[in-house]
N, C-alpha and C positions, 0 to 999 in steps of 0.2 A: 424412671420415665417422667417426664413434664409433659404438658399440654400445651402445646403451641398452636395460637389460633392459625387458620388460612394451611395449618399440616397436619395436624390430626384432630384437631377439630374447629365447630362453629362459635362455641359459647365456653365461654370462660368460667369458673368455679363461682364466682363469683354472681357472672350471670343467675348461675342458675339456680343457686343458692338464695336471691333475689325472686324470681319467675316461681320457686316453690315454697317461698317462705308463709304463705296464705293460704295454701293447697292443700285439702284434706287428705290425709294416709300418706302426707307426706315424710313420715318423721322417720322413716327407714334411710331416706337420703342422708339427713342429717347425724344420724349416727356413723356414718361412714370419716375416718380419718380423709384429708385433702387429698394426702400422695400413698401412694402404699409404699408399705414400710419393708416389703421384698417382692418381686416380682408373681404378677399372679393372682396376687393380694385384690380384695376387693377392696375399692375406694373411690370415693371421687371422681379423680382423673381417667383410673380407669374404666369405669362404667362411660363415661365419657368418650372415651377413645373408643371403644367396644361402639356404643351408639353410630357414632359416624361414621365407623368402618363400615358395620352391618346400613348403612341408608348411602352411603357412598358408593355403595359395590353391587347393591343392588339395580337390577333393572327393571324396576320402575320407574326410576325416578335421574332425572338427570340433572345434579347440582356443583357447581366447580365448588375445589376445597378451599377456598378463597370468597366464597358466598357473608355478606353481611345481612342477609335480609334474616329479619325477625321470624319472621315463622319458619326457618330452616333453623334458627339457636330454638327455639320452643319444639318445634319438633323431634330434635337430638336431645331435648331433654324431655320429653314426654314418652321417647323410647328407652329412658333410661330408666325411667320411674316403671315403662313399661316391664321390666326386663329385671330390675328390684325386685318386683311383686312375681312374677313371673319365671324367671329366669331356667330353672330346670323344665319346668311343662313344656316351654319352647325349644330347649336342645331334643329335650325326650320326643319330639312332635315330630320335632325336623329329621331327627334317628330313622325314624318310623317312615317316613315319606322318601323319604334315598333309600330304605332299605326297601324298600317297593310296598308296602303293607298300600292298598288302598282303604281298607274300610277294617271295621275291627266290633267284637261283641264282648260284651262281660256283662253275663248275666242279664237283665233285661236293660243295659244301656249300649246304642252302638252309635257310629260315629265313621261319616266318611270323613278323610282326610283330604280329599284334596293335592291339588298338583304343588303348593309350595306353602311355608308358613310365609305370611302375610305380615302386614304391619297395624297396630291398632287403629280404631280411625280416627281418632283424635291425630295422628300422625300423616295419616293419609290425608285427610281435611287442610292441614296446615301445608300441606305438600305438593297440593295441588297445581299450583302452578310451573310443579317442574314433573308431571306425569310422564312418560312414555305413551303414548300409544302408537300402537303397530311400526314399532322402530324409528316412529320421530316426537322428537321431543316438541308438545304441545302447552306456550305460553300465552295464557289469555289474559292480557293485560294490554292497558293504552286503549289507543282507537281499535284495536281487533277484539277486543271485549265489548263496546262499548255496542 
């Protein structure tokens, strides 16, 4: 697998290795080899490609895979860092919510889940100006911001 920007993703290895090299709790990214060394494999590129799929395919957000804008490479890498730290709670969440569980108890902790897992907000923040709402894509930039 390669990473080819404007097809499977925003930001380059490098980028992002860059945008997190200052980042506290970052050093999970960093131990990661560039390419994986068999498919499947955690690394780099992959967690990369994984990010853009999972912010590409979603419908929140409407962004061409051809996007240079900076806070679309920061927000593909803040889902990755997301998704590092995180990564099973979120498949196990998302399990739970297609398998219809709405709400759930163990012992004195319980927890509604909600109609879909969501994106952190540091991602959502950075995202903003390619929101969805109510099936049109809403750009507040230029004179319509202003």
């Amino acid at each position: 697998m390669s990473l080819v920007v404007g097809t499977n993703s925003w930001s380059t290895v490098a980028e992002a290795d860059t945008y997190l090299a200052n980042r506290p709790t970052a050093t999970d990214w960093f131990a990661l080899d560039t390419a994986p060394g068999n498919p499947g494999e955690a690394s780099k590129e992959s967690y990369l490609d994984y990010a853009f799929y999972l912010i590409l395919g979603s419908d929140e957000f409407s962004i061409s895979k051809d996007s240079t804008d900076d806070n679309v490479k920061e927000a593909q890498i803040e889902e990755v860092l997301f998704l590092l730290r995180n990564q099973l709670e979120f498949e196990n969440r998302d399990a739970m919510i297609a398998s219809g569980i709405e709400d759930f108890k163990v012992s004195k902790w319980s927890e509604s889940l909600g109609d879909a897992v969501g994106f952190p907000s540091v991602v959502n923040g950075k995202l903003g100006n390619y929101s969805i709402v109510g099936g049109a894509v809403v750009l507040l930039e230029g004179e319509d911001y202003e």
